[in-house]
N, C-alpha and C positions, 0 to 999 in steps of 0.2 A: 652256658658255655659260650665263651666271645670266638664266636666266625672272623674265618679271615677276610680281611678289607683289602680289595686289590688296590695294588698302588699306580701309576703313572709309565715308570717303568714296565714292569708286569704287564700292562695291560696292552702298552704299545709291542712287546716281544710278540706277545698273541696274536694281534693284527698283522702282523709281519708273516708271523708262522702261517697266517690262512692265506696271502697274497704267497707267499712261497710253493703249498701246495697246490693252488690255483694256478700259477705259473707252469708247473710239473705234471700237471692231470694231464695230457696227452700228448705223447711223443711221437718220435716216428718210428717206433716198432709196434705194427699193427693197431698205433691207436690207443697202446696202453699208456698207463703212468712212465717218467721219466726217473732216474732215482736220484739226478743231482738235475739243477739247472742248468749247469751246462756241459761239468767232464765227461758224467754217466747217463747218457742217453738211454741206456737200456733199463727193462722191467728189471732189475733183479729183485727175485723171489722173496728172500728174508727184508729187504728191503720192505717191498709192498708189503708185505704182511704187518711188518712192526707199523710201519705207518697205518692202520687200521683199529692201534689204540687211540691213536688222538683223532683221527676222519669219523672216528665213531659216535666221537662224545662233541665232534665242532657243528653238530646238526646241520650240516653244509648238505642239501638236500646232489649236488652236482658231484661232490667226491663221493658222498656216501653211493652214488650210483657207481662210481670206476670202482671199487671196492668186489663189487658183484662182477663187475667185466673181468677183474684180472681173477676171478675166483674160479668165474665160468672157465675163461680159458688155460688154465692149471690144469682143470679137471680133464679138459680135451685131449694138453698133451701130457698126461696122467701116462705112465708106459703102463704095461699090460699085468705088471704085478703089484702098482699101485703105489711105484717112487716119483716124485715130483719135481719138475726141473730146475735147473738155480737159474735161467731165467726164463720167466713167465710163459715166450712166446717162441722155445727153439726147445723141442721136447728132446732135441738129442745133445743136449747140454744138461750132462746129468755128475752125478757125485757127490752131491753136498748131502749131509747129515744131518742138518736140521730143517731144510727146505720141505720136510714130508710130515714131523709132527707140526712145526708152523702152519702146513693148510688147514691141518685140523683146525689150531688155536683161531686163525682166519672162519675158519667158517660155524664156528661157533660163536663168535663173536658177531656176525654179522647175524647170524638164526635169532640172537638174543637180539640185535637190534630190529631185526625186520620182523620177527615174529613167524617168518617162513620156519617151521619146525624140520622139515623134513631136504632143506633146502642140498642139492648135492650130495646125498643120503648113501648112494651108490658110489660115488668117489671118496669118501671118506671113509666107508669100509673097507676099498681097497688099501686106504693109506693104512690102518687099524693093522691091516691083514701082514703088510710091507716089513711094520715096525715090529710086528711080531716074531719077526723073524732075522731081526736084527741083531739077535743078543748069543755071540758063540758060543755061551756056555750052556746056553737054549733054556734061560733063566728069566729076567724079567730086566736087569738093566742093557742099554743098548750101548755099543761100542762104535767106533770110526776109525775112521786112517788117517794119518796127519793131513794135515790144512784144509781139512772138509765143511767144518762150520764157517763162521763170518771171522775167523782169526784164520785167511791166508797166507799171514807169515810167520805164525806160530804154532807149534807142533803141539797137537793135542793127542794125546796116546787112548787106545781102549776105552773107557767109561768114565766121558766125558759129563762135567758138572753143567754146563751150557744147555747139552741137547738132552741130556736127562730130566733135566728141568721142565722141558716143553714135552716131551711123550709124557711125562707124569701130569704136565695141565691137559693134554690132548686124552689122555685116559679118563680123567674127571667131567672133560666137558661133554663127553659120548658116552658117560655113565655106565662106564667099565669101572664100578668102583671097586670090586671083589679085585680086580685086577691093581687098581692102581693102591688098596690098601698093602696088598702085598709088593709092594713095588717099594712103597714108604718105608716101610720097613728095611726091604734091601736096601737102600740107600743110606740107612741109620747105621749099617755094621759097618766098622771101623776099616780106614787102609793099613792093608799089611806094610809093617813096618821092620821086619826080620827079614832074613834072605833065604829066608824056607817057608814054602807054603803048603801046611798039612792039611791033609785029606778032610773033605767036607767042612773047611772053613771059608767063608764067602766073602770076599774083600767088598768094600763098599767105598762107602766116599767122606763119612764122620772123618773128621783130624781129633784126637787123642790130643788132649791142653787145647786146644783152642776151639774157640766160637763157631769157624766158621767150616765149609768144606772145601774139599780138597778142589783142585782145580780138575784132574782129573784121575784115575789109579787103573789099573790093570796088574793082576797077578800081585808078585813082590813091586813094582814101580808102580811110582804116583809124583804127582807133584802137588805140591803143598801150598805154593804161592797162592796169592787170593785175586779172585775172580770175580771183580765186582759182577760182571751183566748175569753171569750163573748165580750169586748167594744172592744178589738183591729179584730174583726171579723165585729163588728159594723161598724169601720173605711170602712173595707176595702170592704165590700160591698154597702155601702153608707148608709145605716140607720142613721147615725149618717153626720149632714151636715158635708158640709167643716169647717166651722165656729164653729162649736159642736167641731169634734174632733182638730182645734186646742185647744179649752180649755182644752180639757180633756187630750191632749199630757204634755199640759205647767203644768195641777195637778198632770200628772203621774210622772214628774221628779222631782217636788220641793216635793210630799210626801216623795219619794225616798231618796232625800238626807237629809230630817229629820232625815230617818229611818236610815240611815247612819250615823249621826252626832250623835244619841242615840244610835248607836252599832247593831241593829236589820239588818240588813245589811250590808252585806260585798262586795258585786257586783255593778256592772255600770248596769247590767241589773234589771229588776222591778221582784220583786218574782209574783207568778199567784196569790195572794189571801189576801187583806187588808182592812185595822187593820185585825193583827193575832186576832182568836180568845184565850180568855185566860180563866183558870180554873177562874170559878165565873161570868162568862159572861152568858148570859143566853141562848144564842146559843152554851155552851160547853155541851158537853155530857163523859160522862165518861169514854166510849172507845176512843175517842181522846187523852186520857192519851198513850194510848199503840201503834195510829198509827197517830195520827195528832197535834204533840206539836205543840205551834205558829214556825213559821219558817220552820214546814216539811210539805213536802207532799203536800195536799190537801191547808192544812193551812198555806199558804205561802212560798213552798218549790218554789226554781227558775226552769222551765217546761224548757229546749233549746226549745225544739219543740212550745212553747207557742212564747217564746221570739223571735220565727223567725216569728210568726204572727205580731208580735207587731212592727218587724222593718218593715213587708211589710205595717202594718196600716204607720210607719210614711213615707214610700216613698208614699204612696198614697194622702199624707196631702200635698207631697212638703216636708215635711222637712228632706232634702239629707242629709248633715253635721250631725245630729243629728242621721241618719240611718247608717252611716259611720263609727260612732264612737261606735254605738250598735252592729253593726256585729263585727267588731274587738273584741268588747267585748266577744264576743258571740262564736268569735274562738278560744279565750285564755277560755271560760266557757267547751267548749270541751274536751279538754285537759285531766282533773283528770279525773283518773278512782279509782272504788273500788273495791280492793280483788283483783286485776288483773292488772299486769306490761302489761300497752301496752300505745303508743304513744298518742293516742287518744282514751278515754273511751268512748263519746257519751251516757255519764249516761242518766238514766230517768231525775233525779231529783238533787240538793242541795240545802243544807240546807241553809237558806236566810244569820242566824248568823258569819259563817264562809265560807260560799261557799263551802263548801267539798259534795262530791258525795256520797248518798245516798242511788240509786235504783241502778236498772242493768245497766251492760254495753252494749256497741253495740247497742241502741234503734235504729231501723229502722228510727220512727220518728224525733225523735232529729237528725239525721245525714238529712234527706230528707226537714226538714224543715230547716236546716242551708242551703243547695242547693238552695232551692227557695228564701230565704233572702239576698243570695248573688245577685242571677239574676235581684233582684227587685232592689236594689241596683245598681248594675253594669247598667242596661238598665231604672234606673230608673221611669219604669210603672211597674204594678203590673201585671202579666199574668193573664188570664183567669176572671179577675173582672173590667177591664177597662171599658165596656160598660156598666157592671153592675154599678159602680156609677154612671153613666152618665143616665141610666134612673132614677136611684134614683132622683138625684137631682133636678130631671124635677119636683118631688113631694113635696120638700122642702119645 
């Protein structure tokens, strides 16, 4: 089997990625990680964590240490029932919905890298304890309140595809698997799609005709639209079979190139959020005027940090060529910066329309998730979720 041969491009994006998070390893909030190079001074939570796929696998002996700092100090300002705060170092900065199964995913990831088995043992049960009691039907999937996960300008209802995602890897990595097989399952029963909901039928997140899953459902509502950083998270923890995510790989590229051959796209890479929402849709809301046109942001802006999930979902399907030609992508997507001459921007976000860079520069994530996109790539397995699909699919 021909391994991939890094190329020039490629190889200088990487270089870049590690002088970015070297830049960002200590700010001025207590000393922890930075999340941009310069907008966002602060730890944020989900931030740091997603950064911990790529500082894991960069053997950067100096990050891999701030990994354990910001792990330690979560655990500190952990509140008393075991929710974790959206940023790292202000424990009364609290609400977000993924920031509690994320410490998990965080500290399992680093137990696998460190070999500390037991590392935080006591904080991670309280977050266990948290999440279990997330779910109001007092069932197994867990629900949120709009703008709670890392789409604060878009409304995510009930039983969310995002944060589901991460409590179903956070149940695997602390071998809750009794737990999280019945969890798999819930998430397989379909969205209710009638406007009546009879007794003892249990909505889930499957879409009926299609590949992929729902963005998020509650009760009779759901929305449908597709969610890259939730289904390519789907991939690569197994939720989604083998079988599953090759269809939903083969809809993510023939939507794409629609959205391409009508102008809505200007990239090789998939934007995080489709069909754009549009004024007069009934999912528009009025402040998306000012911070989520279709095509920005929330609303279809292209995420690197998303897009480096999305290549490790397709090295985890097998499909290498296809993941070859997404990183390349994804190292020329590097590149533009805004407001700021430098080699490599590492913006948050652009705009799906023309690709131009949008958010801040320097994002921790976007540089740490292009690290780990290469390595899944280059080593063609996906670190730290191998096993995890393999029990998955035991459940298939």
């Amino acid at each position: 089997m021909k391994m991939y041969t890094v190329t020039g491009e490629v190889e200088q994006a990487r270089k870049a990625a590690l002088e970015v998070l070297q830049h960002n390893r200590r700010g001025p909030c207590a000393g922890l990680p930075r999340t941009a190079g310069w907008g966002y001074p602060e730890p944020y939570t989900r931030d740091m964590i997603f950064t911990f796929f790529g500082i894991a696998v960069s053997g950067d002996e100096q990050l891999i240490a701030s990994m354990r700092r910001v792990l330690e100090v979560l655990a500190r300002n952990q509140t008393e029932r075991g929710h974790i705060p959206s940023l790292a170092h202000d424990p009364e900065n609290l609400g977000a919905s993924d920031t509690t199964p994320l410490f998990l995913v965080g500290i399992s990831i680093y137990r696998q890298l460190s070999g500390e088995e037991n590392f935080l043992q006591e904080a991670a049960e309280k977050a266990l304890t948290w999440l279990y009691y997330q779910s109001p039907g007092d069932r197994l999937l867990v629900a949120q309140l709009p703008t709670s996960d890392w789409r604060d300008e878009q409304w995510v209802l009930g039983y969310g595809l995002y944060v589901n995602t991460l409590v179903y890897a956070g149940l695997r990595m602390f071998d809750r698997h009794q737990r999280a097989d019945a969890f798999l399952q819930e998430m397989r029963h379909f969205t209710i799609t009638s406007n009546i909901m009879h007794r003892h039928v249990h909505e889930g997140l499957t879409v009926k005709n299609k590949p992929y899953y729902a963005c998020w459902s509650y009760k009779i509502y759901s929305s449908e639209r597709f969610d890259l950083l939730g289904n390519s998270l789907a991939i690569l923890t197994g939720i989604a079979s083998r079988s599953r995510a090759e269809r939903m790989i083969a809809w993510i590229e023939e939507e794409c190139s629609v959205m391409r051959e009508r102008g809505d796209l200007a990239s090789e890479l998939p934007p995080n959020f489709f069909p754009f929402v549009k004024p007069g849709d009934p999912d528009w809301r009025r402040r998306d005027e000012e911070f989520n046109m279709p095509g920005d942001y929330h609303n279809g802006g292209i995420w690197p940090f998303i897009c480096g999930v999305y290549i490790a979902a397709l090295v985890a399907t097998g499909k290498y060529q296809l993941a070859e030609r997404k990183l390349h992508a994804l190292a020329l997507a590097v590149k533009p910066s805004r407001a700021q001459h430098l080699d490599y921007g590492f913006n948050e976000w652009l705009r799906a329309q023309d690709a131009l860079p949008k958010g801040q520069n320097w994002q921790s994530w976007s540089a740490a998730l292009y690290l780990y996109a290469l390595r899944c790539v280059e080593e063609r397995r996906t670190p730290f979720f191998e096993d995890m699909r393999k029990r998955s699919s035991r459940e298939q």
